[in-house]
N, C-alpha and C positions, 0 to 999 in steps of 0.2 A: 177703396177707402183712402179717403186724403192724411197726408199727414199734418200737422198742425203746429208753427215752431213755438213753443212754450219757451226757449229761452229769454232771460230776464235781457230786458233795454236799459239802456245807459242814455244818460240826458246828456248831451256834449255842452258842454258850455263855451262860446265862440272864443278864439283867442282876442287880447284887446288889437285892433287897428296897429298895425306899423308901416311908418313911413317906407317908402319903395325906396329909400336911402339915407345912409348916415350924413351925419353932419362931416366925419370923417371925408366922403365920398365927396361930397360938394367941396369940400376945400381942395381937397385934387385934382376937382376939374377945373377950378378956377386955375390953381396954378400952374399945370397943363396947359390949359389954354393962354396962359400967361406967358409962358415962357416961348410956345411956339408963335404968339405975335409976335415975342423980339427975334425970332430969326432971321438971318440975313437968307437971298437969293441962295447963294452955297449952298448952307445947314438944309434949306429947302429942299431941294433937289437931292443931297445926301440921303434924305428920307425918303422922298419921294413925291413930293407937295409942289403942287404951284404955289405964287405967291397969294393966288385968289380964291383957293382950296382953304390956304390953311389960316387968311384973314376971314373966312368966311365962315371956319370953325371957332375960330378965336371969339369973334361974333356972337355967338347963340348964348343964352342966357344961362345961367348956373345950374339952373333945375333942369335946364335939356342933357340929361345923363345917358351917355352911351349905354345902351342895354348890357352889354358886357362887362360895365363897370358896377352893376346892382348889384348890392348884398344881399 
């Protein structure tokens, strides 16, 4: 004999859409990337950056959000 599941279903109702990041988030990367344009050679190397590593991050546009940085 089978058994037959009679418990009651619930209708999910989808969450609305949200952005894959705050507004918050995009302004940090801006500034971030802001800030590590104005380094000099030193500050560079301090961190650990070329200077064609970290003009090249500085580069990328506002909505390119480091995965790590996603809310």
């Amino acid at each position: 004999m089978a058994l037959i599941d009679t418990t009651a279903r619930h209708t999910r109702v989808a969450a609305p859409a949200r952005a894959p990041f705050s507004l918050a988030t995009l302004f940090n990367v801006w500034r971030s990337r802001r800030a590590l344009s104005r380094l000099d050679a030193r500050a560079l190397d301090d961190i650990g950056l070329s200077e064609r590593a970290a003009m090249k991050e500085a580069a990328k546009p506002i909505w390119d959000v480091p995965a790590t940085w996603r809310d």
